[in-house]
C-alpha positions as CSV (number, residue, x, y, z in Angstrom):
1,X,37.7,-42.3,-84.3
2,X,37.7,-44.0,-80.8
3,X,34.5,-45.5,-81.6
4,X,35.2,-47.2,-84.1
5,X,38.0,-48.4,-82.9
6,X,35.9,-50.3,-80.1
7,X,33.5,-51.1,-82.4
8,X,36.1,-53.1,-84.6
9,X,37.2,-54.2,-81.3
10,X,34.0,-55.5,-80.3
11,X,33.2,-56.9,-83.8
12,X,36.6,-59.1,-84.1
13,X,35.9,-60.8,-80.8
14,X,32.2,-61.4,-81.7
15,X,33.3,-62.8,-85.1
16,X,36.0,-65.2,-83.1
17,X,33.3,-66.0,-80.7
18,X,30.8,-67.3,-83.2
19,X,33.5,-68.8,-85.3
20,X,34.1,-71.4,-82.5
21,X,30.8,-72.3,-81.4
22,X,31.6,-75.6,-79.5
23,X,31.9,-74.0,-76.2
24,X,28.7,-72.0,-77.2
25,X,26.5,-74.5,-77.7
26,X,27.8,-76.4,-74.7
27,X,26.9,-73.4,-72.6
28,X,23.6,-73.9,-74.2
29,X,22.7,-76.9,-72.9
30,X,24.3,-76.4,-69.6
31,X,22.3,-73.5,-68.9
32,X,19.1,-75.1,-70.1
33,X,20.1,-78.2,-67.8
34,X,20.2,-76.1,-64.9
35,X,17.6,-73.8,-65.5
36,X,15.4,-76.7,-66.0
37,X,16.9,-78.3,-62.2
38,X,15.7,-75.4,-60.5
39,X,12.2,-74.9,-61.9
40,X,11.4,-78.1,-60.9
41,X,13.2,-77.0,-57.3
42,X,11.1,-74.2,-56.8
43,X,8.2,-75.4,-58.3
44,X,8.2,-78.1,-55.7
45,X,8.7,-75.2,-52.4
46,X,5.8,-73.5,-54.2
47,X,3.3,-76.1,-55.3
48,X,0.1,-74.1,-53.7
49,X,1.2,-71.0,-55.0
50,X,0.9,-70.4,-58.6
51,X,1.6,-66.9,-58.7
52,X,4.9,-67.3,-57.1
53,X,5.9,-70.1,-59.3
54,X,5.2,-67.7,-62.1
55,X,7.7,-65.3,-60.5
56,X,10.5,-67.7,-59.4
57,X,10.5,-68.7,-63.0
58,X,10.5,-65.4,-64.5
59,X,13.3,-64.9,-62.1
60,X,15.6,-67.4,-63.2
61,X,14.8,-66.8,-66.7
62,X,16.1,-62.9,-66.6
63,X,19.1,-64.2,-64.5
64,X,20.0,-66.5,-67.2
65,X,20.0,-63.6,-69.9
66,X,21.7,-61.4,-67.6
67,X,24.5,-63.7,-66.3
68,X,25.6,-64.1,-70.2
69,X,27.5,-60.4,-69.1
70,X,27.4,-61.2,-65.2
71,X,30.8,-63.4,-65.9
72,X,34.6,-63.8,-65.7
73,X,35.0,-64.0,-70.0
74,X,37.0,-60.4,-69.0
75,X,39.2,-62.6,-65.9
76,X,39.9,-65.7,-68.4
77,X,41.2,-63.1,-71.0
78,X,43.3,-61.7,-68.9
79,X,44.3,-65.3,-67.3
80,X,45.2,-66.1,-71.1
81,X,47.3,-62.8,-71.7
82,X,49.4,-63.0,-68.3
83,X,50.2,-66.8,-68.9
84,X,50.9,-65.9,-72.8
85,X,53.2,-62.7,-71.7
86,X,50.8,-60.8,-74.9
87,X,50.1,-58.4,-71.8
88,X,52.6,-56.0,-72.5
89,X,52.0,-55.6,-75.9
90,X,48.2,-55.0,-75.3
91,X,49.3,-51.7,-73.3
92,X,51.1,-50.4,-76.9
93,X,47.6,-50.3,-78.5
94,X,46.5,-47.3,-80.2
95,X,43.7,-47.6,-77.6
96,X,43.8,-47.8,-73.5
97,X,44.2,-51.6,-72.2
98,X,41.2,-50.8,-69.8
99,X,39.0,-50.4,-73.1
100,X,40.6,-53.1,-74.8
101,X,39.6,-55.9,-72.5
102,X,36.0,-54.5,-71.6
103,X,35.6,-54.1,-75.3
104,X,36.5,-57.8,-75.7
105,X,34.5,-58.7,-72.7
106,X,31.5,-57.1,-74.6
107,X,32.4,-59.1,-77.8
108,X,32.6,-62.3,-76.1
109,X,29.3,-61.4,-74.5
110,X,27.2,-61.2,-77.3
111,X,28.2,-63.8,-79.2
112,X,27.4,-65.9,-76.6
113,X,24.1,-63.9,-76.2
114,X,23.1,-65.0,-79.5
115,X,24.6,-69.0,-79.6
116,X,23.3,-70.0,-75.6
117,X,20.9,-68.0,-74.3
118,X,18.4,-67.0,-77.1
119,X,17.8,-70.5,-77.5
120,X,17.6,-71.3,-73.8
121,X,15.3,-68.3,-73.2
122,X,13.2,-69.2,-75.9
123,X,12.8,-72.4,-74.9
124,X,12.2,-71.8,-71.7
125,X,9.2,-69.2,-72.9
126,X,7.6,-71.9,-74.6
127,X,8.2,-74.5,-71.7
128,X,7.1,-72.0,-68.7
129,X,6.2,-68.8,-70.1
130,X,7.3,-65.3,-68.1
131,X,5.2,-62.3,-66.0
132,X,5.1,-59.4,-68.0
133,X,6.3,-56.3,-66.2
134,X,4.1,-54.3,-64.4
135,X,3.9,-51.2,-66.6
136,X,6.1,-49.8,-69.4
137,X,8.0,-47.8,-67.1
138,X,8.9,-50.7,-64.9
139,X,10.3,-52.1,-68.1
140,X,11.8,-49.3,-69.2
141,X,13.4,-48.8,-65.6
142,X,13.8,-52.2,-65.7
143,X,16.3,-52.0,-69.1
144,X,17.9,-49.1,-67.2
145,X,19.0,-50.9,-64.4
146,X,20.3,-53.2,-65.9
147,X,22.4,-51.5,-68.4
148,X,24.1,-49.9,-65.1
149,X,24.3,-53.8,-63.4
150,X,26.3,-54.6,-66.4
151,X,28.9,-51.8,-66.3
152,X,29.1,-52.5,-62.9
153,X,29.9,-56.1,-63.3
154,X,32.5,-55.6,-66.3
155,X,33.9,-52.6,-63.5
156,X,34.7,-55.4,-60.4
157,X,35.8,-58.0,-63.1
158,X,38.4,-55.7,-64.4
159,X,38.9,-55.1,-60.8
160,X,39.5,-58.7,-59.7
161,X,41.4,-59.5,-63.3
162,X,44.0,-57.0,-62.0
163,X,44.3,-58.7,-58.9
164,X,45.8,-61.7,-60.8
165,X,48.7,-59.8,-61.7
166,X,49.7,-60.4,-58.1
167,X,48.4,-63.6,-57.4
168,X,49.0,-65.0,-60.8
169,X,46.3,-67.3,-60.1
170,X,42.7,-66.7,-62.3
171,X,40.9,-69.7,-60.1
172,X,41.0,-67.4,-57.0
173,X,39.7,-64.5,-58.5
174,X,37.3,-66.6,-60.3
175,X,36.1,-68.4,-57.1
176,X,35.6,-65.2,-55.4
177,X,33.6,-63.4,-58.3
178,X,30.8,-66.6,-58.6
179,X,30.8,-66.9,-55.2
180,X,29.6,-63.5,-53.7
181,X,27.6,-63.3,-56.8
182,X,26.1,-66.1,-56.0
183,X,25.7,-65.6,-52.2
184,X,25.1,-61.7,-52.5
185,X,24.0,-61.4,-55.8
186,X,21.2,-63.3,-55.6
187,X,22.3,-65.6,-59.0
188,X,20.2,-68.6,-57.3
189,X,17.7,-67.0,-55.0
190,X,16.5,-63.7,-54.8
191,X,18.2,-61.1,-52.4
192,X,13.8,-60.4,-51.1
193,X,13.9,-63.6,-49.5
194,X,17.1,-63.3,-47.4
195,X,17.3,-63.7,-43.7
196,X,17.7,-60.3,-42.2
197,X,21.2,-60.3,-41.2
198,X,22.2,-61.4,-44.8
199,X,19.7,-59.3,-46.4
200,X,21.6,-56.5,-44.4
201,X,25.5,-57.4,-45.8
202,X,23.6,-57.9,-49.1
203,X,22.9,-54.3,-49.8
204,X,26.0,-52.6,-48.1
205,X,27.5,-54.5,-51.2
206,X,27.5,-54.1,-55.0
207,X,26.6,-57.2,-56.2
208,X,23.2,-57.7,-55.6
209,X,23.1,-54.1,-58.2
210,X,24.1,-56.7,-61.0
211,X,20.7,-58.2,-61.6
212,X,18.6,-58.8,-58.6
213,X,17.6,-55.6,-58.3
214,X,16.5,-55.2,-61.8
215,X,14.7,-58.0,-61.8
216,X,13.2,-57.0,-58.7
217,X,12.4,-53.6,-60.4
218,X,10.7,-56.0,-63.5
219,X,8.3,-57.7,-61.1
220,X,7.4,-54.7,-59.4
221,X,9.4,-55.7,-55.6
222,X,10.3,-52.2,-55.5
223,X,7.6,-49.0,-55.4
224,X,9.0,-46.2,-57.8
225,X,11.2,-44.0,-55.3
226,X,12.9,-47.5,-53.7
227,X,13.9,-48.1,-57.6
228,X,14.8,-44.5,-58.3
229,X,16.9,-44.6,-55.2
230,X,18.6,-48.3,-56.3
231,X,19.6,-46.8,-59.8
232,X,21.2,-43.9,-58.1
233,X,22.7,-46.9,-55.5
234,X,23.9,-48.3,-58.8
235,X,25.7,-44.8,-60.0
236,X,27.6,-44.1,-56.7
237,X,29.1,-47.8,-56.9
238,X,30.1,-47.7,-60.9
239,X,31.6,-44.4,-59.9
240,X,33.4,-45.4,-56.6
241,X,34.5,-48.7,-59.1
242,X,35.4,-46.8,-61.9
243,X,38.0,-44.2,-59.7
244,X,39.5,-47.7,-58.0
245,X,40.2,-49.4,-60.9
246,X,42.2,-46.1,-61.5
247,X,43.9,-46.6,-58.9
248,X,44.7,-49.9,-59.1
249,X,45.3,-49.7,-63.0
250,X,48.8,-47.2,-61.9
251,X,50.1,-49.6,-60.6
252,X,49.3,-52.3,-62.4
253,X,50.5,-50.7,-65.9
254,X,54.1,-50.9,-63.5
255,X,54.3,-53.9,-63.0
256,X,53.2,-55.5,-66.2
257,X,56.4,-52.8,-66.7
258,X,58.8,-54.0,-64.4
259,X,57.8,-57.9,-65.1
260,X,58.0,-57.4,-68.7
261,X,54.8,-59.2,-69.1
């Protein structure tokens, strides 16, 4: 019975997302604009090497299809539903809120999966071409990891989307969530070519779990026990998420109480 309650969930917001395909399609191009500006970037550092052109590309190319889930959709949701004051009345649902907005994350996600990046990522195939993974089970690991770097980005946005209950502000929260995914994440350069010191902060932190270290287990960075022991990384952290946005979700279910939306 749940399930198909997220399901319909799910299915609504994919339906709403493809209905309005503006936005969409202007992704699309953005996203192909900048994927295209930093090809040329890197091809340009990496002239003489071929092979590492090859990589860098591949790189950028699996970052684009995974940032389509690596996003704030969840944060601008909840933006909408605190200014609106429909907050309250999401908590009356006949399923948890928490469920509710990562269900409508999802939704959002894949319809934007199929309107932006499909195209971009097929373009950019037949532009540039990608390295095939190593061996089957680097791809399979590979598919692994990054189901787990998306459950651990929808955990911190749900995390930072309660913060705005307090702050009331979704530009802060938004800042911070592109920005240390974009400095330890490893959204523009891969966390293997840090400087040591940030290479060190990098992996006391979640972020660079989201996609730089799936990636990094698709081109074969990591030997089998350093990605066995990065998928486990990526358990501890959805777990240690998943019991603070418990935390966190007590109080805020009081004061979306107290507030009355």
């Amino acid at each position: 019975m749940i399930c198909n309650k997220i399901f319909s969930i799910i299915r609504i917001e994919l339906k709403n997302t493809l209905y309005y395909r503006a936005d969409a399609f202007m992704n699309f191009f953005s996203s192909l604009l900048y994927l295209f500006v930093s090809v040329m970037i890197w091809r340009s550092l990496y002239s003489e090497n071929i092979l590492m052109q090859k990589t860098m590309i591949t790189y950028l190319i699996l970052v684009s299809v995974a940032s389509i889930f690596v996003n704030d959709n969840l944060q601008s949701v909840f933006a909408y539903k605190i200014r609106s004051g429909s907050i309250s009345a999401d908590f009356l649902l006949p399923i948890s809120f928490k469920k509710y907005m990562l269900c409508v994350s999802i939704g959002k996600g894949v319809g934007h999966f199929f309107l932006s990046t499909i195209p971009t990522v097929i373009v950019a195939l037949l532009l540039w071409g990608v390295v095939k993974p190593i061996d089957l089970q680097g791809g399979c690991l590979y598919i692994i990891a990054q189901i787990f770097g998306f459950c651990l980005a929808l955990e911190m946005n749900f995390l930072l989307a309660q913060v705005m209950l307090y702050t009331k502000n979704r530009d802060v929260t938004a800042f911070a969530f592109w920005t240390l995914t974009a400095i330890f994440g490893g959204r523009y350069m891969p966390y293997w070519l840090y400087p040591r010191v940030l290479l060190v902060i990098t992996k006391c932190l979640p972020f660079h779990l989201f996609y730089s270290v799936p990636i990094s287990i698709y081109l074969g960075k990591l030997n089998p026990m350093e990605t066995y022991l990065h998928i486990m990384y990526q358990i501890f952290w959805f777990i240690l998420l998943i019991w603070f946005n418990k935390l966190i979700y007590i109080k805020t279910s009081l004061t979306v109480t107290i507030q009355g939306g």
